[in-house]
N, C-alpha and C positions, 0 to 999 in steps of 0.2 A: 349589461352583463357580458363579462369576457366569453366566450365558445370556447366549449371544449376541443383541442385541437385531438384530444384522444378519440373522438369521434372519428376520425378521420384516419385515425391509425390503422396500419395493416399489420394487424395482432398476428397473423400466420409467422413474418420476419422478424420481431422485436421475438416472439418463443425458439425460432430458431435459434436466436442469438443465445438466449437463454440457458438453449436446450431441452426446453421443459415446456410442453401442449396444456395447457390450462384445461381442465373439465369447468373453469364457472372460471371466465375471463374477468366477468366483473371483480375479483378477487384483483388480478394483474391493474385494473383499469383504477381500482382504487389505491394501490399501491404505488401509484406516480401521480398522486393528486395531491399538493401542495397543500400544507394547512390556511395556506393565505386565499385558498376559492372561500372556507369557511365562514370566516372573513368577512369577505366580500359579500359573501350572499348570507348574511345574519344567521350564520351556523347551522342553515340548511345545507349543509352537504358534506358527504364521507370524506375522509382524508386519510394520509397515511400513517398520522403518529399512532394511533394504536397496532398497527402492524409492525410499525418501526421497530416498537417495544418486545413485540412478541419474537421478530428478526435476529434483533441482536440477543436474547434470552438463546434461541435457537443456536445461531455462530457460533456463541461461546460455549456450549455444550459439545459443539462437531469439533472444533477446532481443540479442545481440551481433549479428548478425545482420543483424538490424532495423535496430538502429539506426546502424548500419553504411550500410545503404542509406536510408536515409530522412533524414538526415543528413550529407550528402556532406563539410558544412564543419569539421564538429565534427574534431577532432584527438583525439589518443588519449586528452590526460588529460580533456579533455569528456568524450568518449564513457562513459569509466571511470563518471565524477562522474552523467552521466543514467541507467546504469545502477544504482549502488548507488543512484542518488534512487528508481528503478522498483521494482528489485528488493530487500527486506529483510523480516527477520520479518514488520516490524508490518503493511509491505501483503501479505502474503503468509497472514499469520491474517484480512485486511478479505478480502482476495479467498473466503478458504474460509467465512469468515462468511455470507459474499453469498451460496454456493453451500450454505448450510444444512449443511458438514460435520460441521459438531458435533453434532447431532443423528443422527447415524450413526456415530458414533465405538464401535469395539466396545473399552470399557476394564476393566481390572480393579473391582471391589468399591471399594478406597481409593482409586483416582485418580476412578472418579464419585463417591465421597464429599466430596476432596478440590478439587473445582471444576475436576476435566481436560478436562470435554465441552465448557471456553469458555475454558484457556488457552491464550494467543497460541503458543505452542512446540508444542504438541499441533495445535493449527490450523494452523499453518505447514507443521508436519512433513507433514501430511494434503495440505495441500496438494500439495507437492512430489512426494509418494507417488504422488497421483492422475496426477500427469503423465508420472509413471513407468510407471506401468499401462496408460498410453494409449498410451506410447512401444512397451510390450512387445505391447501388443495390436493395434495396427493400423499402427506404425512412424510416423518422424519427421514425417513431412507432417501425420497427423491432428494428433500433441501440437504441433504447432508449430500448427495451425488453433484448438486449443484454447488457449491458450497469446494469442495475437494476440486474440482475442475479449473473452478476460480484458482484456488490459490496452491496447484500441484506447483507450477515453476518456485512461488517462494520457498515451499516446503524445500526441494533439490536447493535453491541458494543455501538455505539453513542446513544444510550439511555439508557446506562447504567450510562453514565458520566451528572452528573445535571449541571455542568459547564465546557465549555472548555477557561474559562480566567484567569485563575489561580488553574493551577493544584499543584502545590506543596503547595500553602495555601489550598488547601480547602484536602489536602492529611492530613498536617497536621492537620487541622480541627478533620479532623474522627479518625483520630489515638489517639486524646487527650480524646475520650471518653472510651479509655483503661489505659493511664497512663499519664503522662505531660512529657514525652521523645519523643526529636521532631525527625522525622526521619532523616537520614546520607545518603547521596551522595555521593559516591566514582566514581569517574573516574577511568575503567579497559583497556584502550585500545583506543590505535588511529593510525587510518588508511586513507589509503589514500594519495596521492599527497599533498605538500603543499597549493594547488589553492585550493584541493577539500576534504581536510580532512572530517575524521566522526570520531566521538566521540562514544565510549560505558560507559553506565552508568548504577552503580546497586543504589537500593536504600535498606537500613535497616533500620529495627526497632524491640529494643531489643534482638539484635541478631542475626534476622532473615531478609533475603533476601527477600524481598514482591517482584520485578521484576528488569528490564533489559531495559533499553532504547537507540534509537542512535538517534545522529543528527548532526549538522554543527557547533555546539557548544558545548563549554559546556553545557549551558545554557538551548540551543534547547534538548541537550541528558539527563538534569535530567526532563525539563517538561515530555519530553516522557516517561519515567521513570513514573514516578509520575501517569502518565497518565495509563500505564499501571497496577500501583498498584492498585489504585481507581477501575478498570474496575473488577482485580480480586478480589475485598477487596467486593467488591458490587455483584456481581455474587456467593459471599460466604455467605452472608446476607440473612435471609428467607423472602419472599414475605412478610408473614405474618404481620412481627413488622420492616416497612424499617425506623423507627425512633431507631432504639433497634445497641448496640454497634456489630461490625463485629468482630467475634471472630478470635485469630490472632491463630496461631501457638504458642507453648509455648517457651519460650527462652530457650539455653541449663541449665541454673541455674534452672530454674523455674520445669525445669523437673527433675533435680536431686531431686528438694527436695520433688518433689511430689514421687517419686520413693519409697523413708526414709520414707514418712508418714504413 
């Protein structure tokens, strides 16, 4: 039988991380227990899909929520659209990433052989679990505190973006107020199983690289793309004049000749 390495855990630093002191840590200790200990040990042992369940019920209450109020203009199927952009596996394993859960993951024998303590599903789950635990242990106000912490910086990205319904027209929009060259898409990479491919995508204009996007598609990986150029295109922009063109990077041509002048 594999040992619990959460035995060994220093519960004080993982709540730090947290931010959140457990009253009945066993709550915390089962919320990073892999359904594969169950398993293993003929389904003698707690795990954390029923927390998972009760997590993400949670998330998506705070997070509707939110943005609900902080967003007075957005209409339903916005709303919808900046929530699944917030809320999904992959940022959901970055968040648990960030919070070091992998490294506390109590799993069976084959899943730490098998590479579980760093897959995104296993991290996602943990995550959602942990906001479960926080729900059960101190009720809705703390996981909503924990919850809001996590994800204040996406909330401020999401106010950079004046629409999330079409990012690649309104990408080209703002680029056409530097030249009428509409930006390029290239697909650099794809990964993943055939069920469960991701797609990486750059985006250019004039030469230059504006960002990086992945998704389930092509499709999915140039919006994100797009999505991300916009965010740094607009973060490049002075408060001052946000009607005023976003100045790009100079193309390699455009520098030579300025170089000559």
């Amino acid at each position: 039988m594999t040992p619990d390495p959460i035995s060994n855990l220093d519960l004080a630093d993982l709540e730090a991380r947290l931010g959140h002191r457990f009253r009945h840590p066993k709550l915390l200790r089962v919320a990073l227990t892999h359904p594969s200990i169950a398993h293993e040990r003929d389904g003698r042992a707690d795990h954390n899909q029923r927390l998972e369940f009760l997590g993400d019920a949670v998330l998506q209450l705070v997070m509707t929520r939110e943005l609900y109020a902080r967003f007075p203009d957005y209409d339903e199927g916005r709303l919808t659209k900046a929530r699944a952009r917030l809320v999904n596996r992959r940022t959901l394993a970055q968040h648990a990433r960030q919070l070091g859960l992998g490294a506390h993951l109590i799993l069976s024998r084959g899943e730490e052989q098998s590479g579980g303590r760093d897959r995104p599903s296993a991290l996602a789950d943990a995550f959602e679990a942990v906001i479960g635990a926080i729900f059960l242990d101190a009720g809705l106000e703390a996981a909503s505190a924990f919850i809001l912490r996590q994800f204040e910086r996406a909330f401020a990205e999401l106010r950079t973006l004046p629409s999330l319904d079409n990012p690649k027209g309104e990408l080209q929009e703002l680029l056409q107020a530097r030249s009428a060259e509409a930006p390029q898409y290239h697909i650099v990479s794809i990964s993943g199983p055939d069920h469960d491919r991701v797609f990486e995508c750059t985006v250019h204009h004039g030469g230059v690289e504006l960002a990086r996007g992945r998704g389930k598609s092509k499709k999915a990986a140039e919006s994100d793309a797009a999505l991300a150029a916009l965010r740094k295109l607009r973060e490049q922009q002075p408060a001052s004049a946000p009607d005023a063109p976003v100045p790009l990077a100079p193309t390699p041509a455009a520098a030579e000749a300025d170089a000559h002048s």
